[in-house]
C-alpha positions in Angstrom: -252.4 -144.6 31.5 -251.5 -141.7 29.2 -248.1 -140.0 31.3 -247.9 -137.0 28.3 -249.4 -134.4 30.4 -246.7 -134.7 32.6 -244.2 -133.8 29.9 -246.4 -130.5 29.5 -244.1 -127.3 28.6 -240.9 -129.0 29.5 -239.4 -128.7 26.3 -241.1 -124.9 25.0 -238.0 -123.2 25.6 -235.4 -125.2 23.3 -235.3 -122.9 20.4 -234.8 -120.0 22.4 -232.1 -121.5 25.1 -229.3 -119.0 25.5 -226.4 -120.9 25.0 -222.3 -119.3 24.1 -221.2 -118.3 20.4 -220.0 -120.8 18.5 -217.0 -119.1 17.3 -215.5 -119.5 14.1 -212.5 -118.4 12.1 -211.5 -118.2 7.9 -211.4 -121.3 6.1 -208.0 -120.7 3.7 -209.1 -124.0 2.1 -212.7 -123.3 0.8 -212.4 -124.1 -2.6 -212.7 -128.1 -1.8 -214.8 -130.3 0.1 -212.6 -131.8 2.8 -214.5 -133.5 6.7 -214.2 -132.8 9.7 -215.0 -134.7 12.7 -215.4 -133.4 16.2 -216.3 -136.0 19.1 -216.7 -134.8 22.2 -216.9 -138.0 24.5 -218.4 -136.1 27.9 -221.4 -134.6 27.5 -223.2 -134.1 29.9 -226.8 -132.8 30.7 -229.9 -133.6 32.8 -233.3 -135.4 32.2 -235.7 -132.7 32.5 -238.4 -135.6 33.7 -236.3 -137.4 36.3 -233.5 -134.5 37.3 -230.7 -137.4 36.5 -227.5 -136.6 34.4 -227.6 -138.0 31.0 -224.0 -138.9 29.8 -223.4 -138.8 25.8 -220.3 -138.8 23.1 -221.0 -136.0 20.8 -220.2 -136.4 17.0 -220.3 -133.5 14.8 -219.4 -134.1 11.0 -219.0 -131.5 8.6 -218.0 -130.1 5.1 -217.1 -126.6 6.0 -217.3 -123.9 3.2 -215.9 -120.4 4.2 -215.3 -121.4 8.1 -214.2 -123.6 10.5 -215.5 -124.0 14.2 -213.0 -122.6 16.9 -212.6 -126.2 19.1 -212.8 -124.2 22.6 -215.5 -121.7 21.6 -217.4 -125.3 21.0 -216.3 -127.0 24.2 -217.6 -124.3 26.1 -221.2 -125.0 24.1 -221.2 -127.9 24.8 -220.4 -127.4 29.1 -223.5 -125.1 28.6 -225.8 -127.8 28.9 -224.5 -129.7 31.8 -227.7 -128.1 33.9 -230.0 -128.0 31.2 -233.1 -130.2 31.2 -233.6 -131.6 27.8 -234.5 -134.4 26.1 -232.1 -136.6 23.6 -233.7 -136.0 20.9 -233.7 -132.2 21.5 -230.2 -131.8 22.3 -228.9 -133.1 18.6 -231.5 -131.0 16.6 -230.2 -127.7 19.0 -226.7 -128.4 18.7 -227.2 -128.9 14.6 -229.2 -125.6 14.8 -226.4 -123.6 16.5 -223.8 -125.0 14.6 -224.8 -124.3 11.4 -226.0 -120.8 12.2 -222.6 -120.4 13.4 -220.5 -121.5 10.8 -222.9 -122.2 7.6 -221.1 -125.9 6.7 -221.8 -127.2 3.2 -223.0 -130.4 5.0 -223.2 -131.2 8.6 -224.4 -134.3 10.6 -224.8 -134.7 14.5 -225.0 -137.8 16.1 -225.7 -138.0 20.1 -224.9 -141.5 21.6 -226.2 -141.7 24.7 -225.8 -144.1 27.4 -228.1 -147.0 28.7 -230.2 -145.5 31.3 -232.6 -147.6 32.9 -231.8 -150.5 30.1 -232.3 -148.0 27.2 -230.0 -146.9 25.1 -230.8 -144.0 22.4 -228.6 -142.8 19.5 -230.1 -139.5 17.8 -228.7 -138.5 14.3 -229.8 -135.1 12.7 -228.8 -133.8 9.5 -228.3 -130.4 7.3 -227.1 -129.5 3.7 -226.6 -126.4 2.3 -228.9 -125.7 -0.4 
């Protein structure tokens, strides 16, 4: 039995999800390539099949070049999605979407680790480099 219909226009509005600014402020050490890491260990959103809470840890990984991300401008991002219906996989490529429009990184990796559910586990990874 083929269940993909049910998934029908679930996912349309990703792209266009109104979520906070990303705020950012001057990078004083833009003439190097140094990393940052951000982990945010409790994210939370929903399944937009079954209505249950996904749990993740966050990992955001970046080369900045003429900002840096403003930490509570992000955590505030992130509590955006504790009601939104989305899938794994469409979290990661929004969050790497928003956060290089935000901040225009030289190199920037996101990596969503998601708990077991239902005796899967899923870890979604997305990458961006400037070109």
């Amino acid at each position: 039995m083929n269940n993909a219909s049910s998934y029908n226009d679930l996912q349309t509005h990703i792209r266009d999800l109104n979520t906070p600014t990303i705020e950012t402020w001057e990078n004083q050490y833009s003439d190097r390539d140094y990393t940052i890491e951000i982990t945010n260990l409790e994210f939370t959103a929903v399944c937009p099949k079954t209505g249950l809470p996904d749990f993740a840890t966050i990992t955001i990984t970046y080369v900045p070049d003429k900002h840096c991300v403003e930490l509570k401008s992000l955590k505030e991002y992130f509590l955006s999605y504790r009601d939104v219906g989305i899938f794994h996989e469409h979290i990661v490529n929004k969050v790497l979407e928003d956060f290089v429009n935000a901040c225009q990184p030289r190199t920037a990796e996101v990596v969503g680790d998601f708990n077991i559910r239902g005796g899967m586990k899923t870890v979604v990874q997305s990458n961006y480099k400037k070109e």
